[in-house]
NUDRENZA-329623 format. One record per residue (C-alpha): residue number from 1; residue in one letter; x, y, z. Coordinates in pm, whole numbers, padded with zeros to 5 digits, always signed. Example, Ala and Ser with C-alpha at 12.3 -4.5 7.8 and 13.67 -1.06 7.14 Angstrom:
// residues 2
REC, resi, resn, xx, yy, zz
REC, 1, A, +01230, -00450, +00780
REC, 2, S, +01367, -00106, +00714
This chain:
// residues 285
REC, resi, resn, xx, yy, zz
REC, 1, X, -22398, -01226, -04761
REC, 2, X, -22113, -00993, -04851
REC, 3, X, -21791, -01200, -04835
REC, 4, X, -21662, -01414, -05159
REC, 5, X, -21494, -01745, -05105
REC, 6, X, -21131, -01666, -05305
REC, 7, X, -20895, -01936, -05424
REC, 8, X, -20569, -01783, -05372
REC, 9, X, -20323, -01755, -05624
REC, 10, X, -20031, -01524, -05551
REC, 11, X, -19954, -01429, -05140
REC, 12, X, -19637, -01205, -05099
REC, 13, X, -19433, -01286, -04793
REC, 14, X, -19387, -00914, -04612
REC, 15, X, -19129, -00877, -04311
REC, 16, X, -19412, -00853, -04053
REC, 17, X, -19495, -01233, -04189
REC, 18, X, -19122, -01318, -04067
REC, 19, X, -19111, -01073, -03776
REC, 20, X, -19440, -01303, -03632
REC, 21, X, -19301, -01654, -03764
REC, 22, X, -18896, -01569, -03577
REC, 23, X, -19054, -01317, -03256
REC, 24, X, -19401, -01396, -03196
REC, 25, X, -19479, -01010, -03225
REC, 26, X, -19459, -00700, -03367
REC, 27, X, -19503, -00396, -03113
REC, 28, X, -19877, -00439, -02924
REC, 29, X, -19952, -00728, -03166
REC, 30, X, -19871, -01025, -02990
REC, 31, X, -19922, -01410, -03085
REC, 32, X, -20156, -01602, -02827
REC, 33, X, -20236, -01858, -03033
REC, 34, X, -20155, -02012, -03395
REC, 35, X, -20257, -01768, -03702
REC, 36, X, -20203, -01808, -04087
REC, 37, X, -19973, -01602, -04220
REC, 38, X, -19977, -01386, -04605
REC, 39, X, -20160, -01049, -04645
REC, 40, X, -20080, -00924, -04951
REC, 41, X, -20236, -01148, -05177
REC, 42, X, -20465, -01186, -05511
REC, 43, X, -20667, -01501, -05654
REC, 44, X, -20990, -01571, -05811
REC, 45, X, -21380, -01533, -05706
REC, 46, X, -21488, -01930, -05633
REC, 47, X, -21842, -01850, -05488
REC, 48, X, -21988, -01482, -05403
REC, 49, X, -22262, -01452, -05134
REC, 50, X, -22599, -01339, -05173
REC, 51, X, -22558, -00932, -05129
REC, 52, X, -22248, -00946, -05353
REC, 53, X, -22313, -00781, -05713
REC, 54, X, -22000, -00661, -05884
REC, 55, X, -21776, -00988, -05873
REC, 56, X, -21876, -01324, -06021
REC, 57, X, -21708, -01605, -06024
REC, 58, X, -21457, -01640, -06211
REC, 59, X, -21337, -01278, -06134
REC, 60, X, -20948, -01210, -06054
REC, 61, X, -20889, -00978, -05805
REC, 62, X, -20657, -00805, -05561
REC, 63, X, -20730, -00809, -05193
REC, 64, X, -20722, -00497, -04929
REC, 65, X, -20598, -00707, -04613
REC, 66, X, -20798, -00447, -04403
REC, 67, X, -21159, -00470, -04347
REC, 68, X, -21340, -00257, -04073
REC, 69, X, -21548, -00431, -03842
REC, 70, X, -21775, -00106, -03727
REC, 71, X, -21898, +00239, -03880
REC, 72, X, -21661, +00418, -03628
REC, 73, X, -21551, +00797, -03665
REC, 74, X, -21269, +00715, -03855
REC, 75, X, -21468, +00513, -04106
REC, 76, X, -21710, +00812, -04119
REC, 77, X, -21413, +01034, -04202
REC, 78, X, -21225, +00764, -04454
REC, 79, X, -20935, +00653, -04281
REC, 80, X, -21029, +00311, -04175
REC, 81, X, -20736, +00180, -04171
REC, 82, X, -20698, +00356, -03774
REC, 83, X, -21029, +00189, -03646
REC, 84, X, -20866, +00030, -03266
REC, 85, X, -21122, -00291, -03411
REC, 86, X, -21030, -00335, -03784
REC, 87, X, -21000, -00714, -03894
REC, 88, X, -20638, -00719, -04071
REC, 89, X, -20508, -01066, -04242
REC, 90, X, -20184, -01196, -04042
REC, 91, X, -20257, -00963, -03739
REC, 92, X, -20329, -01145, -03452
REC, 93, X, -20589, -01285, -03371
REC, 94, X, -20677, -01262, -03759
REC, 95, X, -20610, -01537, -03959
REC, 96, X, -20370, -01419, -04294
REC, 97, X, -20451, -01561, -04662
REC, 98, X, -20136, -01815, -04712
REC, 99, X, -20412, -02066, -04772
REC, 100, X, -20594, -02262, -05084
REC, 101, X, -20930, -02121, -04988
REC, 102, X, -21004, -01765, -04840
REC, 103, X, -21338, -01580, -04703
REC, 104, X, -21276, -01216, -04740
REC, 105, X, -21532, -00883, -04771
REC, 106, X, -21639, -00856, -05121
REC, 107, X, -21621, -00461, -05110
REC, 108, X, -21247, -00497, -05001
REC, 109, X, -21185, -00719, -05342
REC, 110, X, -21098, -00503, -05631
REC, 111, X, -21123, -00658, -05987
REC, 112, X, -20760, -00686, -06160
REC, 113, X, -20769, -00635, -06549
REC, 114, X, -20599, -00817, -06773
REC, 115, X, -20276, -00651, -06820
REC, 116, X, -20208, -00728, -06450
REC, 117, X, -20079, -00991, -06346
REC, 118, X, -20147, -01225, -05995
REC, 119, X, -19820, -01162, -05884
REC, 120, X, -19910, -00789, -05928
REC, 121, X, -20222, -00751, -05756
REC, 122, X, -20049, -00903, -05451
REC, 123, X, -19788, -00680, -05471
REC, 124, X, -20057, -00386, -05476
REC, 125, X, -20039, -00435, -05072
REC, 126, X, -19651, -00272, -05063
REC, 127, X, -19739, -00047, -05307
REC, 128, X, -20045, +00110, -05124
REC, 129, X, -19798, +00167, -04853
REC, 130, X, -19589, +00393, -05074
REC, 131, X, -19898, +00574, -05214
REC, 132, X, -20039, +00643, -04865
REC, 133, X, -19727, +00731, -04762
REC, 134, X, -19697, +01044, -05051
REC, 135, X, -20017, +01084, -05002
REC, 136, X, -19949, +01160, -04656
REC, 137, X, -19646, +01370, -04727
REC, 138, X, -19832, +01587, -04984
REC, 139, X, -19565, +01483, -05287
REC, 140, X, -19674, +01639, -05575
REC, 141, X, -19597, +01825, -05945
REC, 142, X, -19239, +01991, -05811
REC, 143, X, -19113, +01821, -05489
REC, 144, X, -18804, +01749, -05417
REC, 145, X, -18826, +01426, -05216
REC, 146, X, -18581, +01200, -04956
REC, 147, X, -18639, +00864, -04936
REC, 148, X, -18437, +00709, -04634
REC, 149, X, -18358, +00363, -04729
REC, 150, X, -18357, +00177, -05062
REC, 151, X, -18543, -00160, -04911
REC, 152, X, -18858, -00259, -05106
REC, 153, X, -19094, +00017, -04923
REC, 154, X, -18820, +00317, -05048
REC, 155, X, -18810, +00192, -05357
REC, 156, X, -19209, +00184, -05398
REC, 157, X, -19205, +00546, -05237
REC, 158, X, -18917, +00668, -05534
REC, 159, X, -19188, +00514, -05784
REC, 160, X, -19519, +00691, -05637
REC, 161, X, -19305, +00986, -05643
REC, 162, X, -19221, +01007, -05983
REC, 163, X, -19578, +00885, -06036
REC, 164, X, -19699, +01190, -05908
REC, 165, X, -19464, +01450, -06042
REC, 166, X, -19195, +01513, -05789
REC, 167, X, -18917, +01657, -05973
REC, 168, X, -18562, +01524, -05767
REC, 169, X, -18598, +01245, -05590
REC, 170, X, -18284, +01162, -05359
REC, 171, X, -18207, +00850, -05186
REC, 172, X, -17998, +00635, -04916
REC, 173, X, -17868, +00357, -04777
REC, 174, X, -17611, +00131, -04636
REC, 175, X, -17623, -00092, -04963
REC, 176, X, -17458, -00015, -05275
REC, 177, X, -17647, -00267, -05462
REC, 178, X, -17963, -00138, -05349
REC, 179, X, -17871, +00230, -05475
REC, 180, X, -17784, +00063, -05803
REC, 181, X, -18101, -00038, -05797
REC, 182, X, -18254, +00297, -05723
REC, 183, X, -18081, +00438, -05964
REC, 184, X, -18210, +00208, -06239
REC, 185, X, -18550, +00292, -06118
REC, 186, X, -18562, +00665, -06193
REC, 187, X, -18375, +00815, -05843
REC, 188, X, -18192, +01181, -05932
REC, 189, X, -17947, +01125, -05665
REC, 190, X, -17821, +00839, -05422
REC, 191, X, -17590, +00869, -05101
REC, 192, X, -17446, +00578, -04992
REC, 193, X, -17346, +00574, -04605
REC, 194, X, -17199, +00374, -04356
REC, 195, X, -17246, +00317, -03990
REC, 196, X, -17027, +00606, -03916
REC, 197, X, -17240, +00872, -04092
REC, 198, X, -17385, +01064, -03859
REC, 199, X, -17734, +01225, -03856
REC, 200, X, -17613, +01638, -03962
REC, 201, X, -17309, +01465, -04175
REC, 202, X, -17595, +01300, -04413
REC, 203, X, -17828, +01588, -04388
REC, 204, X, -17535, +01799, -04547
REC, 205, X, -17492, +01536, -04781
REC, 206, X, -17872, +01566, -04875
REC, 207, X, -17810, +01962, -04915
REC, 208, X, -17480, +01888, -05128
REC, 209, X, -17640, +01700, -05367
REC, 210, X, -17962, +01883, -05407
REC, 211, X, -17703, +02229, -05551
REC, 212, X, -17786, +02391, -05172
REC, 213, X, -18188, +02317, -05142
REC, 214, X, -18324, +02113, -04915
REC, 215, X, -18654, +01866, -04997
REC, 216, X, -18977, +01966, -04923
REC, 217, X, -19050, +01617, -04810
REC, 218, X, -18858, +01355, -04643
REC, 219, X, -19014, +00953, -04615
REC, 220, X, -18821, +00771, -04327
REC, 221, X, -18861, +00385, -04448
REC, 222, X, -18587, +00235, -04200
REC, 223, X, -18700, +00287, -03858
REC, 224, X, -18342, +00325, -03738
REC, 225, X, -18317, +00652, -03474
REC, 226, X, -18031, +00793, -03717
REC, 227, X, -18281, +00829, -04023
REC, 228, X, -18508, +00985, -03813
REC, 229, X, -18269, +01260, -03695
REC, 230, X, -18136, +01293, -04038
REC, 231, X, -18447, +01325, -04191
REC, 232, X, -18531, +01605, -03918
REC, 233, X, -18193, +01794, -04016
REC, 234, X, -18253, +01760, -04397
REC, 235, X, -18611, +01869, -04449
REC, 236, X, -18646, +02257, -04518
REC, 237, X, -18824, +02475, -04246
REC, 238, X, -19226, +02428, -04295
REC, 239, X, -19163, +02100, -04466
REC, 240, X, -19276, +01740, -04417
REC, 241, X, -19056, +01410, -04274
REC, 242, X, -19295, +01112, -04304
REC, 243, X, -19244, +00809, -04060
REC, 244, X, -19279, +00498, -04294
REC, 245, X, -19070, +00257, -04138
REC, 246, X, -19123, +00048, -03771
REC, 247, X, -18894, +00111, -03526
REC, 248, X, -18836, +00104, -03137
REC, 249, X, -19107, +00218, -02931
REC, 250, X, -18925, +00539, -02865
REC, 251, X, -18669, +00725, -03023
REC, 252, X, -18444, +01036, -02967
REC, 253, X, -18501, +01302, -03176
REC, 254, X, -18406, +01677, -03241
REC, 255, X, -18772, +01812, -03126
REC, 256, X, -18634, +02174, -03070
REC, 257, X, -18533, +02167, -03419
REC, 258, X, -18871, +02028, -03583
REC, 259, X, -19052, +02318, -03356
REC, 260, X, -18798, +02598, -03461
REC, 261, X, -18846, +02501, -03848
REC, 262, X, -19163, +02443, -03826
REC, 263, X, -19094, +02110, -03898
REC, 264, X, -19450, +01824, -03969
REC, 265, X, -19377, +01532, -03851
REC, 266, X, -19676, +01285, -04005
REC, 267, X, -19684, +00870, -03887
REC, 268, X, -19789, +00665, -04141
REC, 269, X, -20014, +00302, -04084
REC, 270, X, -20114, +00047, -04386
REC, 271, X, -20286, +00278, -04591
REC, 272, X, -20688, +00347, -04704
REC, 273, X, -20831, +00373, -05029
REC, 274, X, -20540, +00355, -05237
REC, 275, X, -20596, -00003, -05434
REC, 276, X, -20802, +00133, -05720
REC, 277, X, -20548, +00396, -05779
REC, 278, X, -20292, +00120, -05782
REC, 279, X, -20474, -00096, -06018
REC, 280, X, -20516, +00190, -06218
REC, 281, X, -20098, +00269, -06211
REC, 282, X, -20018, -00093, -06283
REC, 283, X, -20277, -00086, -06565
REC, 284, X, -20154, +00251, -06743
REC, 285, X, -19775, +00109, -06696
């Protein structure tokens, strides 16, 4: 009585969709069996079910890929998005929304308005990432923020951090073209580095470029052990490093250094509660 039947419109393709397509799995997530692929996705409201009463048909919406199955104590406390039994699209065994015709929670489909676009509210999914991510970090009116890696997840992080006020925002990669890109989009400062940079040598860099500061908050969005350290090295004592990006089960890391400086180091996973803000960002645009 509370799902809609949604014909899709718009279904991103994200890395995990490739990572399970070319290896089967993704860390504890492992294929036994065939799945459909997509979840960040938008479309329109074919049929609602009997207990549904703010969508109609007819209604275009963006879709939260994460439903929880159970009132658990991390739904009780509003981060259901760690619940061990959530359903999430294109997580095995749960079937993604790369299909014509999709049943999905009603109270996980938010209403797009007309100055967004499909394409938009499907790309709300990356962008929740990036807002859960400051969220996480505590970016706000003042911070001075480093974003490892200029992929499409750094590059939604540089524009939730402007969103919300920080004041330098520096960024880097291996990719020149990428910190052109960055740079169009608003970044203070870009470092470009090679595979011989090492973790302190871009941390200095960080310091160099900020006139001798160091940022308050640091989003990893690479997963590679050598962000990780650097982001360690660059943050100032009793600031932040937030771990956006998937990497290898285990990673070595300057741990003396994060408990000397005081150092939070804060995981981030999918998000929670951050589409209506979206949809309100992409409206306001």
């Amino acid at each position: 009585p509370n799902e809609v039947l949604l014909k899709m419109h718009s279904v991103g393709i994200c890395g995990s969709d490739v990572h399970y397509w070319q290896n089967g799995r993704i860390g504890d997530f492992i294929l036994r069996k065939p799945i459909v692929l997509g979840h960040e996705a938008s479309g329109t409201v074919f049929k609602v079910g009997s207990g549904v009463q703010h969508l109609k048909p007819g209604d275009r919406v963006a879709i939260e890929p994460g439903v929880p199955r159970e009132d658990d104590e991390h739904c009780r406390t509003g981060r259901y998005n760690l619940s061990p039994s959530i359903f999430f699209s294109a997580t095995p065994p749960d079937d993604g929304q790369l299909c014509q015709y999709n049943l999905h929670n009603a109270n996980f489909c938010y209403k797009l308005p007309e100055s967004v676009s499909f394409e938009e509210g499907a790309l709300i999914e990356p962008l929740s990432v990036a807002i859960h991510s400051c969220r996480r970090g505590g970016v706000t009116i003042g911070s001075n923020v480093f974003i490892l890696g200029a992929g499409t997840i750094g590059l939604v992080n540089l524009l939730v951090c402007k969103a919300m006020g920080a004041a330098q925002i520096l960024i880097c990669d291996l990719s020149l073209n990428r910190l052109k890109k960055a740079k169009q989009m608003g970044a203070n400062f870009t470092i470009a580095v090679d595979k011989n940079t090492s973790a302190k040598e871009l941390s200095q860099k960080v310091k160099e470029a900020l006139g001798g500061t160091m940022p308050d908050i640091s989003i990893e969005c690479t997963g590679a052990e050598l962000c990780m350290q650097a982001g360690i090295h660059a943050t100032k004592s009793g600031g932040v490093i937030v771990l956006v990006g998937m990497g290898k089960p285990f990673a070595n890391v300057p741990m003396l250094e994060v408990g000397i400086r005081e150092i939070d180091i804060r995981g981030v996973f999918r998000y929670c509660n951050t589409w209506p803000v979206a949809i309100d960002m992409l409206a306001s645009k």
